[in-house]
N, C-alpha and C positions, 0 to 999 in steps of 0.2 A: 607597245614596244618596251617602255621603261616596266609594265609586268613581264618580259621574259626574259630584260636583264635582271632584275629582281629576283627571279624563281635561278636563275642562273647562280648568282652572286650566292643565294641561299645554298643551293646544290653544292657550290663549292667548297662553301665550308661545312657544310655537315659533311663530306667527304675526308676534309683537312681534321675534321673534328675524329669522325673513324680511325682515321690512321693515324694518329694521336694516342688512341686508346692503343693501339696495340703494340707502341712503345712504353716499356715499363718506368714507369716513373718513381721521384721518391716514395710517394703512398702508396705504389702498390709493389716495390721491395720492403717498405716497412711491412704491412699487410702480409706478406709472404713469410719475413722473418718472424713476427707475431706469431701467426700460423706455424711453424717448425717450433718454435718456444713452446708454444701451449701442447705441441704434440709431443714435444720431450720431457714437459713437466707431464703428463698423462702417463708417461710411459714409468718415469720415476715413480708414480705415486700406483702405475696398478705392482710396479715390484716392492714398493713399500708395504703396500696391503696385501700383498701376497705373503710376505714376512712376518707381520703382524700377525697374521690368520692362523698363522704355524705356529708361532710362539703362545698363541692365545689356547690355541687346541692343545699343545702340550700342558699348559696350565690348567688346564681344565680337567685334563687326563690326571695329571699330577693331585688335582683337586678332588675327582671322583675316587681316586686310591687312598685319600684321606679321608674321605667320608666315610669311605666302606668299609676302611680299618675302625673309625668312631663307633660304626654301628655294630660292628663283630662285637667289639671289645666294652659296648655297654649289654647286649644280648648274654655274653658270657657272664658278664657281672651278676648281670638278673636272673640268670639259671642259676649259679652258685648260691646267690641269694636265696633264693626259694628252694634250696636242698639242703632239708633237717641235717644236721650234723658236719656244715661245711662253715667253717669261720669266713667270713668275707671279708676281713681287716685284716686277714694275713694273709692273704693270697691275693697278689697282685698281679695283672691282667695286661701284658702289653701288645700290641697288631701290629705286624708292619707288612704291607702287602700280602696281606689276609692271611699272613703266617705268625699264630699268636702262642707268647712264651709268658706260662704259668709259672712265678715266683712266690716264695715264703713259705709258710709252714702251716704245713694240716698235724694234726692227730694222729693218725694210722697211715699204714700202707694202702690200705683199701678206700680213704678218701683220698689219698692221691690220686690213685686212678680213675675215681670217680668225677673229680674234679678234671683230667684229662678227657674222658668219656665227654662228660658236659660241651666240655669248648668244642672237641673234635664233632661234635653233631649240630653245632650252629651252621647256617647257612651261608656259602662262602667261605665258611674259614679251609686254607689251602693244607693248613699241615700244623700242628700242636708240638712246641717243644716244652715239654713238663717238667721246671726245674724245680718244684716241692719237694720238700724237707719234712718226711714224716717225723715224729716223735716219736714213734711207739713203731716197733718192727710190724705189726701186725696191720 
C-alpha cells in the first residue's frame, strides 16, 4: 500500500513537473530572446558581407584595370625600346583603361607613326592617342 501511494505521489508530480515545462518561464523567454538576437545579429553580418564582397570586387576590378594599364604601358616601352631609331627618353608612355597616350618628341614624321604603330599592336591596348612632336617634317 504505502508503494502505490509512493508511485502515486511520484506520478503526480512528474505530471506537475510536465505542466511546468510548458509555461514559459524566465530562462526560456531569456533563451528565446537570445535566439532572436543571434538571429538579428546573423542577419546584420550576412548584409554586411554581402557589402564587403561588393566593395572588394570593385577593388579588385579597379585593381586588374591597373594592372593591365602597367603591363600595356611597360610592353609599349620595350617595343619602342627595341626599335632602331626611336629615342625612349622622350617619348613618354601613359595607359589609362587600356587607352594609351604617346607624349614628347621623335625625330621625323615617320617615327611618330611608327611609335604609334608600336603601342596600337600591343595586346589589349583599346585605342592610341599620339601626341609626338616630330622635329623634322619628314
Amino acid at each position: 500500500m504505502k508503494l502505490i501511494y509512493a508511485m502515486i505521489v511520484v506520478s503526480m508530480l512528474g505530471t506537475l513537473a510536465m505542466s511546468a515545462c510548458d509555461k514559459p518561464g524566465p530562462a526560456e523567454n531569456a533563451g528565446r530572446k537570445i535566439d532572436q538576437t543571434l538571429d538579428n545579429a546573423g542577419k546584420k553580418m550576412g548584409t554586411a558581407a554581402d557589402t564587403v564582397e561588393r566593395k572588394m570586387d570593385a577593388q579588385s576590378e579597379k585593381a586588374g584595370v591597373a594592372i593591365e594599364d602597367t603591363e600595356i604601358t611597360a610592353k609599349i616601352k620595350a617595343a619602342i625600346f627595341a626599335e632602331p631609331g626611336l629615342k625612349t627618353l622622350q617619348i613618354s608612355v601613359d595607359t589609362v583603361k587600356a587607352v594609351v597616350t604617346l607624349s614628347g618628341s621623335v625625330d621625323s614624321v615617320t617615327n611618330k607613326a611608327r611609335a604609334g604603330a608600336l603601342a596600337g599592336a600591343v595586346a589589349g591596348v583599346k585605342g592610341v592617342d599620339n601626341k609626338l612632336v616630330s622635329m623634322s617634317p619628314r
